[in-house]
Phi, psi and omega in degrees: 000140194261181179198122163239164171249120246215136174194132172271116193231162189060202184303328167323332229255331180290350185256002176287149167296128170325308180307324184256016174274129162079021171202166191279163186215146162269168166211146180244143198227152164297171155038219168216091141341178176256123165355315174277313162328285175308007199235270208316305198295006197229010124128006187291126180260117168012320160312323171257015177258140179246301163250145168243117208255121153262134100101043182105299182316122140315107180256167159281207160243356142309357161337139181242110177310134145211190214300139170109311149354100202257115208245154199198114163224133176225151179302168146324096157284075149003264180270045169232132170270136198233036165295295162339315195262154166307136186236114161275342179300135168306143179297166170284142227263149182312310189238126189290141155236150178270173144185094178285158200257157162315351164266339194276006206301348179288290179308335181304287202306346179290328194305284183276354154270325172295331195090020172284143153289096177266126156283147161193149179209118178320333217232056194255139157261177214296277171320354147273325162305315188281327185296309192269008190269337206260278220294337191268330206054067206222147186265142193288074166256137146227171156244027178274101209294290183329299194322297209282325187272019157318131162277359183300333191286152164234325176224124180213176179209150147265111222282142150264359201242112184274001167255128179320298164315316160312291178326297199277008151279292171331307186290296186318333194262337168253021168235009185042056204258011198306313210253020196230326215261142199244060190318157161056044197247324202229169181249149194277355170261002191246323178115352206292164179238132199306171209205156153293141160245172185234160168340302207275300204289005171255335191308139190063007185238036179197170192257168199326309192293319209268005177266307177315329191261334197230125208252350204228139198229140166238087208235168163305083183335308235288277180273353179078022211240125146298120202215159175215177140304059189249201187301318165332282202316300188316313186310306205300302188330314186285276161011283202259351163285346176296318184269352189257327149342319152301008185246334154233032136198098178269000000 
């Protein structure tokens, strides 16, 4: 039996049993996993982990644990530099791109209001999701744990939060998306990204009053969808000035 000693820091601390958040613990295992193995298995899923220490050292995760061994793991830090150290956490991707799991369809949209390119679908399967976040490079949010701890995934997040608005502050604070986000870019129920329209080319494809009130227009390739600057904009509009606040105090 190998026996370690084991401690988790930050949002890592949620996928742990209440007893063992924010202090070190020992645990015991058969033989010597692999670093990832061994994470994964005590419930943090591989996506959110950036470093990993044995006895001090950044190991990766294929690393192989043994007896006696003091693991030390931590999440994606903004403000520590972990250059110096080995990152089992993927580098960051230039352009964040999405792909949300079937529970997240709110969060698509909120998503593709900031202006990501987001993917979602009611019927997407687990293995089609693991798939296309690796070949796309798109990042993984669910709240399937299982889900996350594929390996095929490289970059994912897992929401703690269930109101959608909550969610898309999370996310913007762990991808640092502020200075990325284009607001009212893409349209949000097809992902297509909106193109200016002028009056004359919408005419007969919006109603009467809002062609009479309003000269700058936006539509869709995808769908053929029309967007103007109406009380909808304003609500979104409250949103995302909300959300860049948080960029000077976070």
């Amino acid at each position: 039996m190998t026996q370690l000693q084991v401690r988790f820091y930050g949002p890592l601390n949620d996928f742990l049993a209440p007893e063992r958040r924010g202090v070190e613990f020992t645990h015991s295992v058969q033989g010597a996993p692999s670093v990832k193995d061994l994470i994964e298995s005590l419930g943090p899923p591989h996506p959110e982990v950036d470093v990993v220490l044995v006895d001090g050292e950044a190991v990766d995760f294929s690393h192989r644990v043994e007896h006696g061994q003091r693991l030390a793991v931590y999440p994606a830090f903004s403000s520590i530099d972990v250059t110096p150290l080995v990152r089992v956490g993927p580098p960051a991707l230039p352009e964040p791109r999405f792909l949300l799991d079937v529970g997240l369809g709110r969060l698509a949209g909120l998503l593709r209001m900031l202006g990501f390119d987001t993917l979602w679908r009611n019927d997407y399967a687990d293995d089609v999701l693991a798939r296309v976040s690796h070949d796309e490079q798109r990042i993984l949010l669910t709240r399937d744990i299982g889900l996350l701890k594929r390996s095929e995934v490289l970059h994912g997040y897992f929401p703690r939060e269930t109101d959608p608005s909550q969610q898309l502050i999370e996310v913007v604070r762990r991808f640092q998306l502020t200075a990325h986000m284009r607001p009212f870019s893409r349209c949000i129920p097809c992902n297509g990204a909106l193109s200016a329209a002028s009056p004359e080319e919408v005419q007969g494809r919006v109603p009467e009053r809002v062609q009479a009130t309003f000269t700058r227009f936006q539509q869709c390739p995808e769908c053929k969808r029309v967007f103007w600057a109406g009380s909808h904009h304003e609500r979104m509009q409250v949103i995302i000035d909300k959300l860049r606040e948080l960029e000077q105090h976070p």
